[in-house]
C-alpha positions as CSV (number, residue, x, y, z in Angstrom):
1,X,75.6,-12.0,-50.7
2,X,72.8,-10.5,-49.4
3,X,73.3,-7.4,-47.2
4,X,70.9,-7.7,-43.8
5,X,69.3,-4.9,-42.2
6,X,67.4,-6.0,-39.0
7,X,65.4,-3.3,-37.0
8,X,63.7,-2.9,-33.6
9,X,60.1,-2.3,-35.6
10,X,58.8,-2.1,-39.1
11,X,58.7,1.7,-38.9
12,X,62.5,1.7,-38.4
13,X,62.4,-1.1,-41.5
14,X,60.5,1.1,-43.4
15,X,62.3,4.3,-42.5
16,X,65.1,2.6,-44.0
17,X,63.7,2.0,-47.1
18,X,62.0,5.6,-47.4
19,X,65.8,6.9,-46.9
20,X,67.1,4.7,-49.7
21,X,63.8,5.5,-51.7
22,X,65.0,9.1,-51.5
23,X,68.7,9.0,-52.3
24,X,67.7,6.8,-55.6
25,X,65.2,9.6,-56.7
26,X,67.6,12.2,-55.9
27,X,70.4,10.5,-58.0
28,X,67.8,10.6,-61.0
29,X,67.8,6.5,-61.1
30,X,64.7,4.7,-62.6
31,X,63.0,3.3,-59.5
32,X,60.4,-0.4,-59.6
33,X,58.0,0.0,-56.3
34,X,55.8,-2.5,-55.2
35,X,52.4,-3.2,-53.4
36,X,51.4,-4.7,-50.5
37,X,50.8,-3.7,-46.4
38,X,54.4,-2.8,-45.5
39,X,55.6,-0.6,-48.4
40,X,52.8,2.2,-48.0
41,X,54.4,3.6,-44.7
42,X,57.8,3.7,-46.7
43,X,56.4,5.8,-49.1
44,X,54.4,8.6,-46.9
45,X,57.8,8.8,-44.7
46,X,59.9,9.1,-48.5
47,X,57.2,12.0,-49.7
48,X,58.0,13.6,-46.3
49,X,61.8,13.5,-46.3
50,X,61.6,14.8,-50.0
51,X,58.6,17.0,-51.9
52,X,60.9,16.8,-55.1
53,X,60.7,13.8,-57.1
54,X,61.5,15.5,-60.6
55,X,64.6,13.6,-61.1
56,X,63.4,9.9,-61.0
57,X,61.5,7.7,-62.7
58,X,58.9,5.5,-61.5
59,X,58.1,2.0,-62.8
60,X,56.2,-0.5,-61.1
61,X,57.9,-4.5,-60.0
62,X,54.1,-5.9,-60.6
63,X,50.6,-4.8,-61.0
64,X,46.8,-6.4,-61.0
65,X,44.8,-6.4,-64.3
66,X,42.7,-3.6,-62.6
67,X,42.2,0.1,-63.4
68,X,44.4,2.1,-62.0
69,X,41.1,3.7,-58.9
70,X,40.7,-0.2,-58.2
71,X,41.4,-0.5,-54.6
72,X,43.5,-3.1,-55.3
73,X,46.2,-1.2,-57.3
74,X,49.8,-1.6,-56.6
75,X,49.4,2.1,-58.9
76,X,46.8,3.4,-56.4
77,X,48.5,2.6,-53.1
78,X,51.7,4.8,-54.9
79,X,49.6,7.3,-55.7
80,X,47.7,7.8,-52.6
81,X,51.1,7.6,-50.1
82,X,53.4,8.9,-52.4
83,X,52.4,11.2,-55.1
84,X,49.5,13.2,-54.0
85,X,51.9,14.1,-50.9
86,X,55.0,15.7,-53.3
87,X,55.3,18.7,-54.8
88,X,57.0,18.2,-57.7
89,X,56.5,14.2,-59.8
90,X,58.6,12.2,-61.2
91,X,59.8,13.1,-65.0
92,X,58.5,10.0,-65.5
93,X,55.9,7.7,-64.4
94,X,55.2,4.2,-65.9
95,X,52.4,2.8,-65.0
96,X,51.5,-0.8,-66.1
97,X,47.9,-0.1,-67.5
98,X,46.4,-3.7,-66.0
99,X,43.3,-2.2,-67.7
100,X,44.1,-3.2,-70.9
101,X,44.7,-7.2,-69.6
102,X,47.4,-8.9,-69.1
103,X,48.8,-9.7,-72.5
104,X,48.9,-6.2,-73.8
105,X,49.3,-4.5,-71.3
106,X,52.8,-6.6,-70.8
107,X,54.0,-6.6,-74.0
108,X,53.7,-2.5,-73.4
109,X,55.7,-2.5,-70.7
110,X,58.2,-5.0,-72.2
111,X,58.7,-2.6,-75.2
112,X,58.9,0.3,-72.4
113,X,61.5,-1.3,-70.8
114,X,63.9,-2.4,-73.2
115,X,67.0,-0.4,-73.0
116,X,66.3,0.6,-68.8
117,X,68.4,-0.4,-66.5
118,X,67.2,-0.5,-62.9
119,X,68.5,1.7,-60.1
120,X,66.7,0.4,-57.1
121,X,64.1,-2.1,-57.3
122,X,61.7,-2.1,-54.1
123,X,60.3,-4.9,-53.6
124,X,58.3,-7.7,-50.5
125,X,58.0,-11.0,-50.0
126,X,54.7,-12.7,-49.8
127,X,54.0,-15.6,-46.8
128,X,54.5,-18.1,-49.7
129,X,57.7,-17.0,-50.6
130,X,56.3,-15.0,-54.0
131,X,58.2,-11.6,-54.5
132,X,56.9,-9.4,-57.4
133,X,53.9,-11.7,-59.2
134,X,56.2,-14.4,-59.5
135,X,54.5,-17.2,-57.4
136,X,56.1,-20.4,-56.6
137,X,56.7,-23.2,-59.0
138,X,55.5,-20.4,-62.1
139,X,56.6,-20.7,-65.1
140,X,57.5,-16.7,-65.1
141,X,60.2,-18.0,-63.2
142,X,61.7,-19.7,-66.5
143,X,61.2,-16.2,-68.8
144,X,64.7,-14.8,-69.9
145,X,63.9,-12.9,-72.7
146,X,60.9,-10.6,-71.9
147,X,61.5,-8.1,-69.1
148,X,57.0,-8.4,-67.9
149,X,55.1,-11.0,-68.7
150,X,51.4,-11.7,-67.5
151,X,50.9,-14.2,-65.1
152,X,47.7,-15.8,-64.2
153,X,46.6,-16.1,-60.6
154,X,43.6,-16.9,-58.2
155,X,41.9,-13.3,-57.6
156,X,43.3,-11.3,-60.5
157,X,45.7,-11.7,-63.2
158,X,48.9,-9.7,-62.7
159,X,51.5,-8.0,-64.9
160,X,55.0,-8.8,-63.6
161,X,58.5,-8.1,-64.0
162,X,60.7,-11.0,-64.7
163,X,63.9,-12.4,-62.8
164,X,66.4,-10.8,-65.5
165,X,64.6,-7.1,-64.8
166,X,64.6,-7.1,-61.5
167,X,68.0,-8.7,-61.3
168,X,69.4,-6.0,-63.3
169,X,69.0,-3.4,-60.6
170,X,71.8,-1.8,-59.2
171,X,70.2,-2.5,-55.5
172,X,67.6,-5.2,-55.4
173,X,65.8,-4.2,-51.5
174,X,63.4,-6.5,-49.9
175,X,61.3,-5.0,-47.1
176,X,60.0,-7.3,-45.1
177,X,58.4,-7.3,-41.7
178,X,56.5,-9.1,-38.9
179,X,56.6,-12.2,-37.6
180,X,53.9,-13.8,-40.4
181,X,56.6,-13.3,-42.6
182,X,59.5,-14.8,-40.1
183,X,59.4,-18.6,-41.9
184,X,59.2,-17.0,-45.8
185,X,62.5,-14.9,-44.9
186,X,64.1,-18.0,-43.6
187,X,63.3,-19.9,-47.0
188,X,63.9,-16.7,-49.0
189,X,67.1,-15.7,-47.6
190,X,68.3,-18.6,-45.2
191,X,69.1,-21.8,-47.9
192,X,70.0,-22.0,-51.7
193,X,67.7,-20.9,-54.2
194,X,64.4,-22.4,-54.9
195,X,62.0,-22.2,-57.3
196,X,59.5,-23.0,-55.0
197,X,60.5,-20.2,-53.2
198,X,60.8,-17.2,-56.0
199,X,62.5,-14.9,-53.1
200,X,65.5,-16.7,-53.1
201,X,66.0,-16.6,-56.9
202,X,66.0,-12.6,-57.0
203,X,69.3,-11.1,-56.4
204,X,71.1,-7.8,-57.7
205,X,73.2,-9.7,-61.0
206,X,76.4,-7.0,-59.6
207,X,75.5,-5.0,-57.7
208,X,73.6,-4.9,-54.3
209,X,70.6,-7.0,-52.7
210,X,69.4,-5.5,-49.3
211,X,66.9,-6.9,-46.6
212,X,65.6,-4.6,-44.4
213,X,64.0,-6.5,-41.5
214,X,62.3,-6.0,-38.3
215,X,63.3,-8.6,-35.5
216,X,60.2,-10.3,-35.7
217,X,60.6,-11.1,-39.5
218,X,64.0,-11.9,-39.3
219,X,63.4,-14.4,-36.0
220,X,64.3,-17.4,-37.9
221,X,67.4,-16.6,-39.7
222,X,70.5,-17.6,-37.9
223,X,73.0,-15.6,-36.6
224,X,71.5,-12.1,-38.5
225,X,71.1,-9.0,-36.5
């Protein structure tokens, strides 16, 4: 069961998200963030309702094989809305070092992982459906053993996550807003899953999988909000 959230506007979506952002980090739980447009707000509105971040720790759902100033860092985006605006970090901050490539720098964060469980893993949901780095018809989405794996893609290869990780969280949250986004949250959330559709495989395995829409993302789901 998936527990919908449908807002006015994305800023009351990501509100939403900054507020659960903020009770996970104050409970001390290990928190997964992601990348993309509509998480960024999330995080400057999280850094504002709470300077002290001392009790979590940060990991990251997916990353590009980039260094960690690339403009196109899932590692640089947190950094910029979230950690240069709080006064006190995380006890811990694991960041997938892209740098190093894919291979190694996923095994590394496989052997970091082993043993974490998950308190809140944040993440989005691409037009295609894709939700971490796991991209439709990919074989990542086969992976039960490994908690990241590299994955190969157009622009950059990624590090991800895999199913089992993610699944493992104790509240799985998709944020997902406007209306380009309206049809991949119908496939995502709307039928049975799909592995064409790697949304609508990720679920929390027991415990709790919340969407936070806005109206315009959530136009084509029936009888939600």
């Amino acid at each position: 069961m998936v527990d919908f959230r449908v807002f006015d506007s994305a800023d009351e979506a990501q509100t939403a998200a900054a507020e659960l952002l903020v009770e996970a980090a104050r409970g001390g739980e290990h928190i997964a963030l992601s990348g993309g447009s509509a998480p960024g707000p999330a995080y400057e509105q999280a850094a504002a309702l709470e300077p002290d971040w001392a009790p979590a720790k940060l990991w990251w759902g997916d990353e590009r094989c980039v260094p960690p100033d690339d403009e196109r860092s899932n590692f640089l985006l947190v950094k910029r809305t979230l950690l240069d605006r709080i006064e006190h970090h995380p006890s811990e901050v694991h960041r997938i070092r892209g740098e190093l490539g894919g291979e190694q720098a996923a095994a590394e964060y496989d052997r970091e992982l082993e043993g974490v469980r998950l308190g809140l893993a944040l993440q989005g949901l691409g037009p295609d459906g894709h939700t971490a780095s796991l991209f439709p018809g990919s074989p990542a989405l086969e992976e039960r053993e490994r908690r990241a794996i590299a994955v190969p893609h157009d622009d950059v290869e990624r590090v991800t996550m895999t199913l089992p990780a993610l699944s493992a969280a104790s509240q799985v949250v998709f944020l997902v807003v406007r209306a380009g986004k309206a049809e991949a949250v119908a496939r995502a959330f709307g039928g049975p899953p799909d592995p064409t559709v790697p949304g609508s495989l990720l679920r929390s395995a027991d415990g709790e999988t919340i969407a936070l829409l806005d109206r315009a993302a959530a136009a084509n789901l029936d009888n939600v909000g």
